[in-house]
C-alpha positions, 0 to 999 in steps of 0.5 A: 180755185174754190166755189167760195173765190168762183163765187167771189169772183163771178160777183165782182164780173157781173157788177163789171159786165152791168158797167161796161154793157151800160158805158158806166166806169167799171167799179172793179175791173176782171184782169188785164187779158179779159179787160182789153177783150171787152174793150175790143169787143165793145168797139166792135159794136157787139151787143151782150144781148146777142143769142148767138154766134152768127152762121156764115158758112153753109154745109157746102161751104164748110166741106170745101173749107176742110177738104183743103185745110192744113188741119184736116190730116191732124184730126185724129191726133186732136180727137185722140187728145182730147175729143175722148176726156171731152166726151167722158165729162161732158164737154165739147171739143171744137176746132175752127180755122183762122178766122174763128169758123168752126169747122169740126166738134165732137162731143156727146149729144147732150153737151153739142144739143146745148151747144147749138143753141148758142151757135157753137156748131159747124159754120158759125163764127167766134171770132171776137168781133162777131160773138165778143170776148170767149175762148175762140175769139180772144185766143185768136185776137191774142194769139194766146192759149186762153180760159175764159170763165162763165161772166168773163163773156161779153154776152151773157148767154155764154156766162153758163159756159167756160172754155179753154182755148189755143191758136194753132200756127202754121209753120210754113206760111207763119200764119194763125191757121186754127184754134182748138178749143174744149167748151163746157157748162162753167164750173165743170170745166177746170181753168188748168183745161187750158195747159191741156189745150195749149199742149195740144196745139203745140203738138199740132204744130209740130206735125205740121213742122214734121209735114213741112220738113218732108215737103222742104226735103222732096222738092230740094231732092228734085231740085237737085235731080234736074239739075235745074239753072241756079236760083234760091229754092222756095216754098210754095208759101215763099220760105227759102229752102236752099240757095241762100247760105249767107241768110240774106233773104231773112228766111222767107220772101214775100210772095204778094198774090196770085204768084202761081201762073205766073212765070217770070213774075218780077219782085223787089227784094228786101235790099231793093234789087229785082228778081224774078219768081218762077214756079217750080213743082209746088214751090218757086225759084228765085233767080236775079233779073237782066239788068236792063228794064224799066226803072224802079218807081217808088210810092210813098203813099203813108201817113199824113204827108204829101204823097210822093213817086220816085221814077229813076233819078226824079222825085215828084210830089203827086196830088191826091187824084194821082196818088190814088190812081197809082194806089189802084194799079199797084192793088191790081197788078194786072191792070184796070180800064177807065171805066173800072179805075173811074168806078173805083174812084167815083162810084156811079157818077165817075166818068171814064173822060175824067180818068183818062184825061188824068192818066194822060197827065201822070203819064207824062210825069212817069212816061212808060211806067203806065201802059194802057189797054189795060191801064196797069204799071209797067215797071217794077215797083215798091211801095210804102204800104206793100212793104208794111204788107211784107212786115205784117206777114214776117211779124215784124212788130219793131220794122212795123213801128219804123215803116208804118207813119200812119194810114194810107191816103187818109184823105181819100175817099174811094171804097177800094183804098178805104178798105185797104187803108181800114185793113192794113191799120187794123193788123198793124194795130194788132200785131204792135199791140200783140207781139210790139214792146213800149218802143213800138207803142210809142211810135204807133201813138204819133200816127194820126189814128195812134194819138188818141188810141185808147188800149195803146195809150193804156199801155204806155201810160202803165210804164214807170213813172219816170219814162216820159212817155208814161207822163204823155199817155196819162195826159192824152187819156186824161183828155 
């Protein structure tokens, strides 16, 4: 692009950005990927004044963050990358983890003595939420190589930089793992800088593959060596290796929290059946579980409905107080005292009489499906929004649109659920939004929390006009 179209170009964003910081309508908008990272980033409350990243993680923090890092090992590949053509024009690479913390940079002096100014140093955060639209943050919210150019930054002290940035998968946990990023002062920083990157990331993650693969291949060689009793072979983060020729397991399964310590730790399956989980070496095997135990108990916990349990052949409806009591021992599987479920619940004021009296009551619907001392649930169970939790894990943006009907027991107000709730309907948003197709939109956009979704709705309402749901999005947004 030439400095005649850059000039253009910078002109038309700072009239958009005085717009948008203000809350006026944008005169003309920058394109669609920084478009939606403002939304984003105004949503999220952050202020264009804003000086800097804010730092959260102090040295010790971050040098225990990298001793554990999956990334750590491939810093010299990325240095070697890039570090080197940074270095020589003047720019700074920076490679952070999945939640946008830098954790390594390397530049000359000059550039990273600039760049501290602005908190692009260790232990600072650049995801979107806290710093707004820049390369680091919108690459992580997108999952998306991206450039972002001088005024596409919400706050304006970044507009003197540009940066070319690439999310980094790992492809054991298939999980966002880090970002690589190369900055620089705006027009020393070609925007073809980000094919550069987004190469670089590509061959992180075929490292990190190679690594997986010679993991996968010495736990099946001493899988075999033991002759251990027949089971599907897992990963540490629950991919199968071995056991499963027909591909049942779709590949992985979820593994929840905490599975490490413990052995013979029940889980529900994609088809519904039970198994048990046990570690072995640095992965786990999955084996069928006896036949005689306890009943499944089924939670439908989601959406606007009434909540609801299933326990063996009975259905029963639950008021709200049971329905949060059940929430609370499924998000704490090892179990929780009166006065810890009437502090969940209450706060300060609870009582712990109140809690017990109402445990006694769910107990008589559901009978040994609580034990007490702790309270906690004895029996297998599957819930609506654990099986949202394995779909977000697996990326499943369509199984997220059939199976999410909307937030968990909108109507409740403990802090716990609140945050669970808060949590699971912000990564469903994303992934729909990120990896979903207009199907999936339309359906997120019958939730509760859908129907007015501004950025969802702008996306149905940009399908053609003859699809129906075109002509309900502009109707919802002309309102």
């Amino acid at each position: 692009m030439s400095y005649a179209h850059l000039d253009a170009y910078s002109r038309l964003l700072r009239k958009a950005h005085e717009a948008a910081a203000a809350g006026r309508a944008w005169p003309e908008s920058p394109r669609h990927l920084i478009k939606a990272s403002w939304r984003r980033s105004l949503d999220a409350g952050i202020d264009p004044d804003g000086k800097s990243a804010p730092l959260v993680c102090d040295p010790a923090a971050v040098r225990d963050i990298r001793k554990t890092h999956p990334l750590r090992p491939l810093l010299p590949l990325l240095a070697h990358t890039l570090s080197g053509s940074a270095d020589e024009t003047g720019h700074l690479m920076v490679v952070t983890d999945g939640d946008g913390r830098v954790l390594w940079r390397e530049g000359n002096h000059s550039i990273m003595s600039r760049a501290d100014r602005i908190g692009l140093a260790t232990g600072h955060q650049w995801g979107e939420h806290h710093v707004g639209t820049n390369g680091i943050g919108t690459a992580l919210a997108t999952g998306l190589p991206v450039h972002v150019y001088s005024e596409e930054h919400l706050m304006r002290v970044l507009h003197v930089w540009s940066c070319s940035a690439a999310p980094i998968t790992d492809p054991d946990s298939g999980r966002v793992i880090g970002c690589v990023d190369v900055s620089g002062t705006a027009r020393n920083l070609h925007p073809a800088t980000v094919a550069l990157v987004a190469a670089t990331a590509k061959l992180a993650e075929t490292q990190l593959a190679l690594r997986m693969h010679e993991r996968d291949e010495h736990l099946r060689r001493r899988y075999e060596s033991l002759r251990a009793r027949p089971g599907i072979l897992l990963s540490a983060t629950g991919r199968v290796i071995s056991g499963d020729p027909s591909g049942d397991l779709g590949g992985r399964v979820h593994l929840g929290e905490r599975t490490t310590h413990l052995p013979g730790r029940r889980t529900i399956l994609g088809d519904g059946t039970v198994a048990l989980l046990e570690p072995f070496a640095d992965g786990f095997l999955l084996r069928p579980a006896p036949s005689a135990g306890p009943p499944l108990l089924t939670l439908s916990l989601l959406g606007e409905g009434p909540p609801t349990a299933s326990y063996g052949d009975h259905d029963r409806p639950l008021s709200m107080r049971h329905a949060e009591l059940l929430a609370l021992l499924v998000l704490h599987p090892h179990g929780l005292t009166a006065e810890q479920l009437s502090f969940h619940l209450y706060g300060d004021a609870g009582n712990p009489v109140t809690i017990r009296a109402e445990i006694h009551r769910l107990r008589t619907q559901l009978g040994e499906a609580i034990a007490a001392k702790p309270y906690r649930l004895n029996c297998p169970v599957e819930a609506d929004f654990l099986t949202v939790r394995r779909l977000l894990a697996d990326g499943d943006p369509a199984g997220l649109a059939r199976g999410y009907p909307g937030p968990l027991l909108p109507r409740s107000e403990s802090p716990v659920i609140r945050r669970e709730r808060d949590e699971l309907e912000a990564q469903v948003r994303a992934c729909l939004l990120r990896n979903g197709g207009p199907d999936d939109w339309w359906a997120y956009a019958q939730t509760c929390n859908g129907r007015d979704d501004y950025e969802m709705l702008e996306r149905l309402a940009e399908l053609p006009a003859t699809d129906l749901r075109s002509a309900a999005a502009r109707s919802r947004l002309l309102r």
